[in-house]
N, C-alpha and C positions, 0 to 999 in steps of 0.2 A: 678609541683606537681601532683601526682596520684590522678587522683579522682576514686571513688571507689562506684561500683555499683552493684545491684541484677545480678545475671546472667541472661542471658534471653534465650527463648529459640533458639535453632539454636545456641548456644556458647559449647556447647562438643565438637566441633571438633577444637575450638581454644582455650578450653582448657587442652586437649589429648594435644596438639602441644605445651602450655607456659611449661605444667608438663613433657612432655619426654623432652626438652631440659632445663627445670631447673636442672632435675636429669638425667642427660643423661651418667652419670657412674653408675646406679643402674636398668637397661635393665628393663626398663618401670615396674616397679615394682608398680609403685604410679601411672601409668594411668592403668593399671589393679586393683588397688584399689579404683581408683572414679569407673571406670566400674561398680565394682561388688556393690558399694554401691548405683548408678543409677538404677541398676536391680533387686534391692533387693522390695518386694512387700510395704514394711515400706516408700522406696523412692515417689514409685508414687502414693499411696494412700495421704501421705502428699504433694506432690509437691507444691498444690497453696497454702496452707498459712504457709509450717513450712519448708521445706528445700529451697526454692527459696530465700527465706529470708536469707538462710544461704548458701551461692551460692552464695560468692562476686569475681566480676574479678575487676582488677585494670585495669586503660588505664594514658596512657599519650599521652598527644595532637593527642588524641582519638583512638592510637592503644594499643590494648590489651597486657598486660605486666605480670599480674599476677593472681594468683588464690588464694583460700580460701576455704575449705570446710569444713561443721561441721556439723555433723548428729548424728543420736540418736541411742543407742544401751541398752540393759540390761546388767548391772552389772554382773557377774559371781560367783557359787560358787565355792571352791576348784577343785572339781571336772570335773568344765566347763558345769554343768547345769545353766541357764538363772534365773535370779529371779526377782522379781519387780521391786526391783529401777534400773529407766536408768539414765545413765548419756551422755554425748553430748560428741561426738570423735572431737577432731579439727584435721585436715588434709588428705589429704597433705595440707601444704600451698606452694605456688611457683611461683616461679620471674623469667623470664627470663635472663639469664646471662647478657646481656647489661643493667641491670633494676636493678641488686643487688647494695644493697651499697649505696642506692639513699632514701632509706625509704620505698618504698614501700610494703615491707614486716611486717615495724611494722603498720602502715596504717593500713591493711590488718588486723591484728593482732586485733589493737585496734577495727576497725569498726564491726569484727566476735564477739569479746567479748562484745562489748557495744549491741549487738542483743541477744546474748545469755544470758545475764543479765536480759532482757525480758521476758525467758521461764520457764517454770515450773520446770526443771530439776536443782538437785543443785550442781550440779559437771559439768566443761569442759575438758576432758582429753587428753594428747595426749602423743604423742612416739617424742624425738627431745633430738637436745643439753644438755643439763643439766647446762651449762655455758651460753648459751642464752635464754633460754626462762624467767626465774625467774624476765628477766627487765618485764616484763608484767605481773606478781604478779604469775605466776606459781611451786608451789613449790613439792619437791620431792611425790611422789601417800605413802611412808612409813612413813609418815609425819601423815597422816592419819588414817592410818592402813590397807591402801587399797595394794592390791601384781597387781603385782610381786615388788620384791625387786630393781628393778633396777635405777640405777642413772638417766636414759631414760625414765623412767614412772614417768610420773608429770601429778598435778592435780593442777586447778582455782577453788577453791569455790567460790560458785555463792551463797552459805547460811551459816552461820556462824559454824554450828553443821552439822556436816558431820556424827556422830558417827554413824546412820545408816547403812552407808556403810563401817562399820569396820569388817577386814580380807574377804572381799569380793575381788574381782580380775576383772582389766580392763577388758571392754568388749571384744571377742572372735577379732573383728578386729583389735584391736591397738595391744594385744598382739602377733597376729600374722605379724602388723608392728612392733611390739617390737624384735621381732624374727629375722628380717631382720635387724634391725638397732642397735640391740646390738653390734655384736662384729666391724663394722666397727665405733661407738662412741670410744668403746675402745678402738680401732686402732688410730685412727687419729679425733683428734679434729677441726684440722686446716681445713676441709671443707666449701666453703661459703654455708653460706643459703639462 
C-alpha cells in the first residue's frame, strides 16, 4: 500500500522524473508546470506552512511512485484580470506507469483533499477527466457558475455557498492547463491516469 507524505526538500528532481514519465506523451508539459509554480514568489513565501503541506509524493516500500500538488491562485475576471477570491489548483497529480491501477492516485487524491479542507480557501479546482475525477466528489466548475465552459474544468467545494465566485473564471494556470488538455479529452478518453 502507498503511504503518502509531505514532500521534503531535495524531492524536485524525483518529482520532475515520477511527472515526465507519468505523462511522457505530453513533452513535459506538467514538469514545466510544477517549475513555474515552484518559482512563482506566492510558492516560496508560503513554502513552510501552506504549500509543503500540499506537496504530497507517494512511495511504496519506500520508493517514490507518485506526486500531488495543490497550490493557490486568484479567481479570474472575464477579462483575465485577478480578483480577491483564490481558490486551490490541484495538479498535476502523477503516478508512475508501473504504480497506476494500484490506487495510488486516489490515495493521493484523497490525502491532498482531506489537507485542503483545512484551508481558508473554498473551492479546489483542477483540469482532468470529467468521467474520473467526480468519484472524489468533483463536479463540472458550470455547476457553479464559474467559466470556462468546459467538460475539463471541475471544481470540489470545500464550503457549501460558492456563489461568490459566480461567472468568475479558473485561475490563469489551470486554464492554461485547460488549454492543453482540452482537445486531447475530446480526443480520447481512454488515457490512463
Amino acid at each position: 500500500m502507498a503511504q503518502i507524505g509531505v514532500e521534503r526538500a531535495g524531492d524536485a528532481d524525483v518529482v520532475a522524473q515520477i511527472t515526465r514519465r507519468a505523462f511522457d506523451r505530453r513533452n513535459g508539459e506538467e514538469v514545466e508546470m510544477i517549475a513555474r509554480i515552484r518559482a512563482a514568489p506566492k510558492f516560496i513565501l508560503a513554502l513552510p506552512k501552506f504549500i509543503l503541506a500540499l506537496s504530497l509524493v507517494a512511495e511504496v516500500g519506500g520508493r517514490p511512485v507518485g506526486h500531488l500538488l495543490i497550490s493557490r491562485d486568484k479567481l479570474r475576471l472575464e477579462g483575465g484580470q485577478p480578483t480577491d477570491q483564490e481558490g486551490l489548483m490541484l495538479g498535476p497529480i502523477s503516478v508512475l506507469p508501473d504504480a497506476q491501477r494500484r490506487g495510488v492516485g486516489s490515495r493521493l487524491m484523497r490525502r491532498g483533499l482531506d489537507t485542503a479542507a483545512s484551508r481558508p480557501e473554498l473551492v479546489v479546482v483542477l483540469i482532468g477527466h470529467p468521467e474520473y475525477y467526480p468519484r472524489f466528489g468533483f463536479r463540472p466548475a458550470r455547476e457553479f457558475g464559474l467559466h470556462p465552459d468546459w467538460d475539463a474544468a471541475m471544481v470540489y467545494p470545500l464550503w457549501p455557498d460558492l456563489s461568490a465566485y459566480r461567472e468568475l473564471h479558473l485561475p490563469e494556470q489551470s486554464v492554461c492547463r485547460c488549454n492543453a488538455w482540452r482537445k486531447p479529452l475530446q480526443a480520447d478518453h481512454s488515457q490512463p491516469l
